[in-house]
N, C-alpha and C positions, 0 to 999 in steps of 0.2 A: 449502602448505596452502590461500592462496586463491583457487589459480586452476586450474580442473579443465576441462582443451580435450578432455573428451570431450563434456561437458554443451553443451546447446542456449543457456545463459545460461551463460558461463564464469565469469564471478565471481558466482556464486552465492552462496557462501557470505559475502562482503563483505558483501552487500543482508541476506541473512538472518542476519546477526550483528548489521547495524543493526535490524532490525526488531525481534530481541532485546532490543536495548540501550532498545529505548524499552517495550516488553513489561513489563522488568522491576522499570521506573521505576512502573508501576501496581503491582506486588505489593509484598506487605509479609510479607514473610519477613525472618529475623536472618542476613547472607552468601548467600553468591555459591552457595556450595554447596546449600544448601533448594532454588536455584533447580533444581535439576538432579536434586531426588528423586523417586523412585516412591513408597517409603511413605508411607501414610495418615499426615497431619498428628494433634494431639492438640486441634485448635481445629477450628472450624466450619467452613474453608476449605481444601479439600487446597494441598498442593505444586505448582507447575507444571508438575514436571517438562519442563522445557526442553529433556531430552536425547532425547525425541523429535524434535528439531529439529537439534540440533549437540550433539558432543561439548563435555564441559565444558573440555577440554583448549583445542580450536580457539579457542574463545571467549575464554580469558587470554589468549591468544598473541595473538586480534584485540584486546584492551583496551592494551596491551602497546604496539603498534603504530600502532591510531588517533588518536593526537593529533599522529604523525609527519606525517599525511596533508595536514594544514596547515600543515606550522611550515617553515621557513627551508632548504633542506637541507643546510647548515652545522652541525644538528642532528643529522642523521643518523648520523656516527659521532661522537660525543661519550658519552660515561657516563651516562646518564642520572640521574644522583646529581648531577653536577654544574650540569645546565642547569635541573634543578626545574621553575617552570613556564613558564622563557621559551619552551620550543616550544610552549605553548598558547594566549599568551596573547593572540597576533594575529587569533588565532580568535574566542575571547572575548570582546576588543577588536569585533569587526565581529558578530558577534551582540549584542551588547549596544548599538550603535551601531542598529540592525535591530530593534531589540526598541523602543528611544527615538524613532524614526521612527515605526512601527505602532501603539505604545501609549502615547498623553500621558497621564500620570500626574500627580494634586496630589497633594502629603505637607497634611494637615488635622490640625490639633493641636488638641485638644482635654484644657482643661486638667480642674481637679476639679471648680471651680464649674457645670462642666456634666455632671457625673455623674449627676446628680436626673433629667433628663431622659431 
């Protein structure tokens, strides 16, 4: 499915399954499926219709699969019922380490006596 050796970019569809995944993070539809409709929505903002881009099929199968891309490959044939999130979580782990480096953040408590202001 993601690897097409006729295409000029072979893994094409990889790249444009991630650019979906970040896509989909801006829209506000209810599931995975809205993402992937033709018909006129019943709110102010149509559907994305995703499937101008990738079958909706491809795309579970790359969900499916991308968290494999970083985990352990110890991972790889195990059940995935059983390993939950340890195939993720080194990933996680070093984004969130990456995120702490770039962005120094204070927690500021503000209790009630400063509500008024």
């Amino acid at each position: 499915m993601s690897h097409d050796p006729q295409a000029s970019d072979p893994d094409w569809m990889v790249r444009q399954c991630y650019l979906l995944m970040i896509a989909l993070a801006t829209e506000v539809v209810n599931g995975v499926v809205n993402l992937w409709r033709m018909t006129p929505s019943i709110g102010h903002h149509e559907y994305p219709d995703f499937g101008q881009h990738m079958p909706v099929n491809y795309f579970k199968v790359f969900c499916s699969a991308a968290p494999y891309c970083w985990s352990d490959p110890k991972y790889c044939h195990e059940d995935s019922h059983d390993v939950l999130w340890d195939v993720f979580l080194p990933f996680l782990a070093d984004l969130i380490g990456k995120q702490q480096r770039l962005i120094k953040t204070f927690l500021m408590l503000v209790d009630e006596s400063m509500s008024g202001w």
